[in-house]
C-alpha positions as a Python dict, from the first residue, in 0.01 Angstrom:
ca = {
    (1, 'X'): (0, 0, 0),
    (2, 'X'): (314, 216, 91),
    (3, 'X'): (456, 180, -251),
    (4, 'X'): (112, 221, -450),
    (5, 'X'): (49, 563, -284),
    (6, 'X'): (455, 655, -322),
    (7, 'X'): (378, 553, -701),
    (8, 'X'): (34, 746, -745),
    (9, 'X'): (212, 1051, -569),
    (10, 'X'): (497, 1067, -817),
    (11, 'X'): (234, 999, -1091),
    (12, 'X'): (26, 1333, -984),
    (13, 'X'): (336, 1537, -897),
    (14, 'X'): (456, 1443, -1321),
    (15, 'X'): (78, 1512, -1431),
    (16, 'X'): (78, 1815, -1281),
    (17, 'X'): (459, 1917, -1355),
    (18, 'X'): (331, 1838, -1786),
    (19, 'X'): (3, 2056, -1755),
    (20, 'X'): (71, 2360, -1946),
    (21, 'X'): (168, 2681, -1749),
    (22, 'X'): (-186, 2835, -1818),
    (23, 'X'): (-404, 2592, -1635),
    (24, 'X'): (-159, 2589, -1349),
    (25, 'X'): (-169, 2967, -1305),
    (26, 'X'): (-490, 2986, -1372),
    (27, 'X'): (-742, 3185, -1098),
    (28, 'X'): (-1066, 3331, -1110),
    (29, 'X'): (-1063, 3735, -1187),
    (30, 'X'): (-1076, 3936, -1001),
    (31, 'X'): (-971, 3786, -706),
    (32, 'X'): (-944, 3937, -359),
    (33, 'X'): (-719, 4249, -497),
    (34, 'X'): (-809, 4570, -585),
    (35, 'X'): (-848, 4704, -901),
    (36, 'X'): (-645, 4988, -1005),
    (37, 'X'): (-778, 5205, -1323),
    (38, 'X'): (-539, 5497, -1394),
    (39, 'X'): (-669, 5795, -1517),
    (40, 'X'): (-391, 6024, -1705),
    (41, 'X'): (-531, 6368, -1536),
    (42, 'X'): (-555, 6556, -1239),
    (43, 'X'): (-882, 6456, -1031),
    (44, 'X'): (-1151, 6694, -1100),
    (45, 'X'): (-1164, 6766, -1463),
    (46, 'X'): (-1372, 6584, -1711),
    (47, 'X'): (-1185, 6248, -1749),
    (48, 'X'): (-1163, 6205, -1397),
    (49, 'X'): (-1541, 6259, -1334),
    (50, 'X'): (-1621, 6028, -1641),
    (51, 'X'): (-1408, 5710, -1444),
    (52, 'X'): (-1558, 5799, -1131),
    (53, 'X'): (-1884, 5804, -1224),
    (54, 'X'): (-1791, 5437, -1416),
    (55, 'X'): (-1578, 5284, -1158),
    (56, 'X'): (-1815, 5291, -843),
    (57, 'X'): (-2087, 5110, -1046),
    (58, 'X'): (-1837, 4881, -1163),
    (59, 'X'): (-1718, 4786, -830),
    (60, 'X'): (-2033, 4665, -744),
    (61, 'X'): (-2084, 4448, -1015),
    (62, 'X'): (-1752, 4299, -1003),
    (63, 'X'): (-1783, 4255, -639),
    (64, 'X'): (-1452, 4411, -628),
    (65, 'X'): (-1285, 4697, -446),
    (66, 'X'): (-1177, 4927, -752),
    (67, 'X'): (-960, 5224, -696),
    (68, 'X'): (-896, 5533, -883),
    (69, 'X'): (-577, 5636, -1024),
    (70, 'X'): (-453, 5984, -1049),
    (71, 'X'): (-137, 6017, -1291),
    (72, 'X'): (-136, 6347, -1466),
    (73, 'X'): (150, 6506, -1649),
    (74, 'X'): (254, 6571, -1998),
    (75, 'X'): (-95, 6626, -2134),
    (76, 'X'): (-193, 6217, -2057),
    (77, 'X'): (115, 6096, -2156),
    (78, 'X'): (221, 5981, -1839),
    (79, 'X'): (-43, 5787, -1687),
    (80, 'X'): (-146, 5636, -2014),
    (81, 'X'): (239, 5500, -2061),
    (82, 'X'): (224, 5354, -1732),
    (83, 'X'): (-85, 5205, -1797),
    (84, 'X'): (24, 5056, -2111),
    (85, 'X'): (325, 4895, -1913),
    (86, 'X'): (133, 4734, -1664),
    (87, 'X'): (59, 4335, -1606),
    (88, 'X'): (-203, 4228, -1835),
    (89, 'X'): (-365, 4092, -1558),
    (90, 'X'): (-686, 4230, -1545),
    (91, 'X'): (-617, 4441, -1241),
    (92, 'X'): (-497, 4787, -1416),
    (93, 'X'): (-719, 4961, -1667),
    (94, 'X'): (-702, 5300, -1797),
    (95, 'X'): (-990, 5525, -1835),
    (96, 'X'): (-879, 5790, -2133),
    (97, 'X'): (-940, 6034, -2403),
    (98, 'X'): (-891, 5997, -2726),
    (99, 'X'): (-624, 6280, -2722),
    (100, 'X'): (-377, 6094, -2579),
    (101, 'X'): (-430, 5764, -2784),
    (102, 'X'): (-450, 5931, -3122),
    (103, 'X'): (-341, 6289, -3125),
    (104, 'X'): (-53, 6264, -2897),
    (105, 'X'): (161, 6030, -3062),
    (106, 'X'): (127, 6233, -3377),
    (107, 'X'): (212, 6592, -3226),
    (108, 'X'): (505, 6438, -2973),
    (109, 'X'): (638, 6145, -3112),
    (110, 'X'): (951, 6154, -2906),
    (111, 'X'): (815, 6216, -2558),
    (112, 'X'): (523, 5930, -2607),
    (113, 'X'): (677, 5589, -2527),
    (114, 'X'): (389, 5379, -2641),
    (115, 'X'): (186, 5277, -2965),
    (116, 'X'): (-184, 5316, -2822),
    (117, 'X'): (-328, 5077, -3059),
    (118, 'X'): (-64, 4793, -3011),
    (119, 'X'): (17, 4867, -2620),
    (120, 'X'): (-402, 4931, -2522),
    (121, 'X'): (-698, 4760, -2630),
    (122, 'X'): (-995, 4908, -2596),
    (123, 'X'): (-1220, 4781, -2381),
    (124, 'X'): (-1552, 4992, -2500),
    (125, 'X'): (-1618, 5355, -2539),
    (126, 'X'): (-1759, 5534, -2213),
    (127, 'X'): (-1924, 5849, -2360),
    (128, 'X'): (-1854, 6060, -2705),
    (129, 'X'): (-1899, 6497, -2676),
    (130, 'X'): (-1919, 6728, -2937),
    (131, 'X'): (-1765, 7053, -2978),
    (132, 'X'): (-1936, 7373, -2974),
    (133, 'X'): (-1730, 7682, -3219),
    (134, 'X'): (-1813, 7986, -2974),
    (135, 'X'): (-1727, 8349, -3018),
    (136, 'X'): (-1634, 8646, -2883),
    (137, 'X'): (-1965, 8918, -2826),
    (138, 'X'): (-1786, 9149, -2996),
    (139, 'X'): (-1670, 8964, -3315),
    (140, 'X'): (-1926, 9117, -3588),
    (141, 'X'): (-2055, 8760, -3683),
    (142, 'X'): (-2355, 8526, -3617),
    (143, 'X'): (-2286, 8197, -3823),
    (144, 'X'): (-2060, 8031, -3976),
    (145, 'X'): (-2118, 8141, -4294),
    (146, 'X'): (-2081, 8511, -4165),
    (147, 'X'): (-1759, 8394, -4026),
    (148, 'X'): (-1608, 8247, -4350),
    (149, 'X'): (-1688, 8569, -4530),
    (150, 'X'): (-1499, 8776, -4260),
    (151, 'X'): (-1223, 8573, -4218),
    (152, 'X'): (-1176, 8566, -4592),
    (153, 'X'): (-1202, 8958, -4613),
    (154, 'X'): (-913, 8996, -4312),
    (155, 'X'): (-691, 8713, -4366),
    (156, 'X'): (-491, 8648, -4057),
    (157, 'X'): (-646, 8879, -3874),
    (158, 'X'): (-876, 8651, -3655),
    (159, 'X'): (-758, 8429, -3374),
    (160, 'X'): (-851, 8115, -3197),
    (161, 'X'): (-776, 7963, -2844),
    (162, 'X'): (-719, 7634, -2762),
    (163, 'X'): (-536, 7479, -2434),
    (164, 'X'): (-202, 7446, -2571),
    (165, 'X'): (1, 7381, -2900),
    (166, 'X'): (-123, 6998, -3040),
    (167, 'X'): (-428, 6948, -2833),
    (168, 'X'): (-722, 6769, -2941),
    (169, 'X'): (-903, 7112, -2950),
    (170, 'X'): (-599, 7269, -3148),
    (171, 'X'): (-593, 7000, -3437),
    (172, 'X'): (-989, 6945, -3438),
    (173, 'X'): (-983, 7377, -3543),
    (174, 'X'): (-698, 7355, -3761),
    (175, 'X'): (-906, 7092, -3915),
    (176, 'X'): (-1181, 7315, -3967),
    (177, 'X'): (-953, 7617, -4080),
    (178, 'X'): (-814, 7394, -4282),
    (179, 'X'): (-1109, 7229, -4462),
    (180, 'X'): (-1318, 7602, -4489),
    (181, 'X'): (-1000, 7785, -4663),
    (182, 'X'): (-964, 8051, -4395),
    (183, 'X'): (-621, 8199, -4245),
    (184, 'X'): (-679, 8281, -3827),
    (185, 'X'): (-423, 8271, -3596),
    (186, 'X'): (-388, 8022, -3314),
    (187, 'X'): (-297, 8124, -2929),
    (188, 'X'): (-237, 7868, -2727),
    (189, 'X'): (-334, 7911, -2352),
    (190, 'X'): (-239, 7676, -2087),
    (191, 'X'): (-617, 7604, -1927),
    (192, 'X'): (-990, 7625, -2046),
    (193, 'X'): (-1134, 7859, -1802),
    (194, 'X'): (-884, 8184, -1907),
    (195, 'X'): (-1004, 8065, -2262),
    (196, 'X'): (-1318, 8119, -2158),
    (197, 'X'): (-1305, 8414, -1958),
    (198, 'X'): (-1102, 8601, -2266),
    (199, 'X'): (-1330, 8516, -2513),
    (200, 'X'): (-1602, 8652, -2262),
    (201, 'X'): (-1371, 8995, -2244),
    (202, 'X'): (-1313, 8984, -2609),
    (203, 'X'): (-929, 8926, -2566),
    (204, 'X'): (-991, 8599, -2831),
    (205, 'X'): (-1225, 8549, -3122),
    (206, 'X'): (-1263, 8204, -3150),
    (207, 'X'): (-1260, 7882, -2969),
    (208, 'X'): (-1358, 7543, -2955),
    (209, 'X'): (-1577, 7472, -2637),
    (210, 'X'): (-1704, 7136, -2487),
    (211, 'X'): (-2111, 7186, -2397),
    (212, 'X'): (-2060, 7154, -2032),
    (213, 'X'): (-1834, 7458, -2078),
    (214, 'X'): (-1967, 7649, -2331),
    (215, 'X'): (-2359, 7600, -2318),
    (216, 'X'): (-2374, 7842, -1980),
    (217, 'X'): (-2205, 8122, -2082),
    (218, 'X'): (-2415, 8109, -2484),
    (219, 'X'): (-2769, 8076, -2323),
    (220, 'X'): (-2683, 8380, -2111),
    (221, 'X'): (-2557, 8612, -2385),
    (222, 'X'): (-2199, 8624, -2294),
    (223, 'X'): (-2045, 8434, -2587),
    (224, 'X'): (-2185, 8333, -2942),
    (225, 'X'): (-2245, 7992, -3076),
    (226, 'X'): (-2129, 7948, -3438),
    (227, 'X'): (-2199, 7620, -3466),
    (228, 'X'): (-2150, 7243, -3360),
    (229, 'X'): (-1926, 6993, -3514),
    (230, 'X'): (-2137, 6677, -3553),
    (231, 'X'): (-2480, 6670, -3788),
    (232, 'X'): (-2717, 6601, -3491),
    (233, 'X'): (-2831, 6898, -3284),
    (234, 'X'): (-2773, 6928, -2929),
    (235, 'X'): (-3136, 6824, -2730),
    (236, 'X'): (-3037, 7134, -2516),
    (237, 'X'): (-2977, 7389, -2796),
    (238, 'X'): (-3130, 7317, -3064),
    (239, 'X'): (-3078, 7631, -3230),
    (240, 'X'): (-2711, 7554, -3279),
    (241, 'X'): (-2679, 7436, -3659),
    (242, 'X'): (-2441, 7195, -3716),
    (243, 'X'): (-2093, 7293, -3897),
    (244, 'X'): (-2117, 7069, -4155),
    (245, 'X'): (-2452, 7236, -4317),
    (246, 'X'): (-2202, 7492, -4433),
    (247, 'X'): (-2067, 7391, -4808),
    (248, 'X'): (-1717, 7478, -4695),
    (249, 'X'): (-1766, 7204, -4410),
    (250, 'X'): (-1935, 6921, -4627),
    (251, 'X'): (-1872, 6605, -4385),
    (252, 'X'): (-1673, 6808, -4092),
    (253, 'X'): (-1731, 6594, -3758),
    (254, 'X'): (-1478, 6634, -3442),
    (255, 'X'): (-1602, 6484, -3129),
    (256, 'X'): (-1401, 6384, -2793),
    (257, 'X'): (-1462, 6083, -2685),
    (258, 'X'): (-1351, 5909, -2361),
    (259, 'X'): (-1296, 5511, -2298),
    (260, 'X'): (-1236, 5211, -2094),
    (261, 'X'): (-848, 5015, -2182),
    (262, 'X'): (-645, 4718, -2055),
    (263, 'X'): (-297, 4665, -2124),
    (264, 'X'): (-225, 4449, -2420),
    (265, 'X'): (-207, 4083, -2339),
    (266, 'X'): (-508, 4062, -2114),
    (267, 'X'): (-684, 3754, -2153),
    (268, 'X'): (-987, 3772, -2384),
    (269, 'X'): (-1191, 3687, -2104),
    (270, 'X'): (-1142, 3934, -1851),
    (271, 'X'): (-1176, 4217, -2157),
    (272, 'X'): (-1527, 4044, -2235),
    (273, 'X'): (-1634, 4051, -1876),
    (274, 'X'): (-1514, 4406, -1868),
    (275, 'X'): (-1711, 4482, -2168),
    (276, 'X'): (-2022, 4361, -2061),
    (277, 'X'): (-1986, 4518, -1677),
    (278, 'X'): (-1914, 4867, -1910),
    (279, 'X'): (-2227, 4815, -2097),
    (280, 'X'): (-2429, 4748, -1814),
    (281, 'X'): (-2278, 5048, -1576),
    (282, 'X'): (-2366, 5310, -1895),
    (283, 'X'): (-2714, 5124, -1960),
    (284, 'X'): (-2819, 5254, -1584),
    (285, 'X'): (-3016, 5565, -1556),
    (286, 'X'): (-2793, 5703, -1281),
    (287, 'X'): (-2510, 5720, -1544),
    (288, 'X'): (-2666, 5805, -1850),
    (289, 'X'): (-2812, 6106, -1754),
    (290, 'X'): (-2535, 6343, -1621),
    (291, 'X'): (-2345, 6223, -1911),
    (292, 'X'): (-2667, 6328, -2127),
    (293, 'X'): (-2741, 6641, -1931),
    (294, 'X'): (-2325, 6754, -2012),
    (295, 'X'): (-2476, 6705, -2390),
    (296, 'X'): (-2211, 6325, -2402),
    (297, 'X'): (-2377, 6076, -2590),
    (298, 'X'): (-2371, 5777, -2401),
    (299, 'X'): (-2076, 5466, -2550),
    (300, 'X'): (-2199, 5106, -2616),
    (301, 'X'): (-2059, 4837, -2833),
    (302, 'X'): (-1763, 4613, -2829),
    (303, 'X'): (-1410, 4699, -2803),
    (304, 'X'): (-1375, 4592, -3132),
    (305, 'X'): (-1614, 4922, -3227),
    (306, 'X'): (-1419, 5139, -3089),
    (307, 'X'): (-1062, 5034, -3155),
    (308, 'X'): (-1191, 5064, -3517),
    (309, 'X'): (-1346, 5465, -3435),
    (310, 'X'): (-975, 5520, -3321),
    (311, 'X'): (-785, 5427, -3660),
    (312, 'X'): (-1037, 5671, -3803),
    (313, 'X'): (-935, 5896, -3608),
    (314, 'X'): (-585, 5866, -3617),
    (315, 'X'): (-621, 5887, -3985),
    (316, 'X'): (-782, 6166, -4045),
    (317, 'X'): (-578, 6326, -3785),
    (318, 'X'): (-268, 6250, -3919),
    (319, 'X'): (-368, 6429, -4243),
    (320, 'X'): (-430, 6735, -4042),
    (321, 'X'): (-98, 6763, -3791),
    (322, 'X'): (118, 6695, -4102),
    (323, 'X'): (-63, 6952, -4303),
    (324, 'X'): (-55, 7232, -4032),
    (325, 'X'): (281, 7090, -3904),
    (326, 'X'): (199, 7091, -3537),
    (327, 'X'): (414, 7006, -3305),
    (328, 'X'): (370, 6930, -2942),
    (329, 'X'): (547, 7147, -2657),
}
């Protein structure tokens, strides 16, 4: 009896010693350890409020403690690098913009140290925002078509503000200066609110305004609203016409859009789970409507979807930086 259960011990201890490394490691996810999802901005602004409002929903249906990770610096750079060198283990995700997965690596080649679309995958889109083209009370238009004639009539004599040289807002108006044929002037600023604030003084012209931002200060008569760049109005102003009814803009669309990522590597799996957790979190009415109420339009889809959005995006992007030649500070 000895010897049969010496023999059936070595036996096991071989089986187990030729089972491939994956079923050995294998555990359930998550496990008893919290989740960490890295968010490349200061807490507070509009990325950090979107993975808030995600990650406390998803904690609950993960049954999971899930923590949020502050690491701002170099526009996104920084916390989206580290989360693209994490363990693929399920147990760091990155909440993001699409600024730093498609527009950064195009306007600062050298200081990003990943390739979004080979170091991320996307786990699903969280929410997608338009842009609102606001003006100054004083600038002596009302539409875009006003605008174009203006501009045309005092070339490089109008100026725009965005939040620094190659950010999203930067290349989405270059885009549209670009595509319309007229010569303004760029001045970068270093945060939103002087933007706003000089364009309600009359120190700017033009800017490119998220709803949440811009929407206050245009239904009170402090700044004008040329126009919004996607075809569907706003359910909040519907008065806004959309850009792309101009024939200069024929098929002009900039949006922001923010999502969920893992590093690349994590098991299918986990990113499915993840997926359908997402799905379920944005479904709930507690989450869809300050999203809808900041004028967001709520993600859904696979990761799949939205991976393919971002190649767009890069895309037509790239045309744009290369054609402007911008170049990240």
């Amino acid at each position: 009896m000895r010897r049969m259960l010496l023999s059936l011990g070595i036996a096991f201890a071989a089986g187990a010693l030729s089972m491939p490394a994956s079923a050995q490691t294998a555990a359930p996810w998550p496990a008893a350890k919290p989740i960490s999802v890295v968010v490349p901005f200061a807490a507070g602004g509009a990325v950090d409020y979107a993975a808030r409002m995600v990650v406390n929903r998803l904690a609950e249906r993960l049954g999971q403690t899930v923590v949020v990770d502050n690491v701002a610096g170099a526009g996104g750079i920084l916390g989206t690098a580290k989360a693209a060198r994490a363990t693929p283990d399920g147990y760091t995700l990155l909440v993001a913009p699409d600024s730093t997965i498609v527009i950064a690596p195009l306007v600062t080649p050298d200081a990003v140290k990943y390739d979004a679309l080979k170091d991320l995958i996307p786990v699903g889109l969280i929410n997608i925002t338009p842009l609102i083209l606001a003006a100054s009370p004083s600038l002596p238009v009302n539409n875009f078509a006003e605008l174009v004639r203006y501009a045309r009539a005092n070339p490089g004599k109008l100026n725009y503000a965005s939040p620094g040289v190659g950010n999203l807002l930067h290349v989405a108006m270059e885009s549209l200066r670009q595509q319309a044929g007229i010569d303004i002037v760029h001045i970068p600023y270093k945060a939103t609110p002087q933007i706003v604030s000089d364009l309600i003084g009359n120190q700017v012209q033009l800017a490119l305004l998220v709803p949440s931002t811009g929407l206050p200060h245009i239904k009170s008569g402090k700044i004008k609203a040329l126009g919004l760049t996607v075809s569907e109005r706003l359910a909040a102003s519907p008065e806004i016409p959309p850009l792309s009814d101009a024939p200069e803009l024929k098929g002009y669309s900039v949006t922001t859009s923010i999502g969920l990522f893992v590093p690349a590597k994590t098991p299918q799996a986990i990113i499915d789970r993840l997926n359908r957790e997402l799905n379920a979190v944005l479904a709930s009415p507690e989450v869809r409507k300050p999203f809808e109420d900041q004028a967001a339009t709520i993600g859904k889809g696979s990761g799949a979807d939205y991976a393919e959005f971002l190649r767009k995006e890069l895309s037509r992007n790239a045309a744009v930086v290369k054609t402007a030649n911008i170049k990240g500070e």
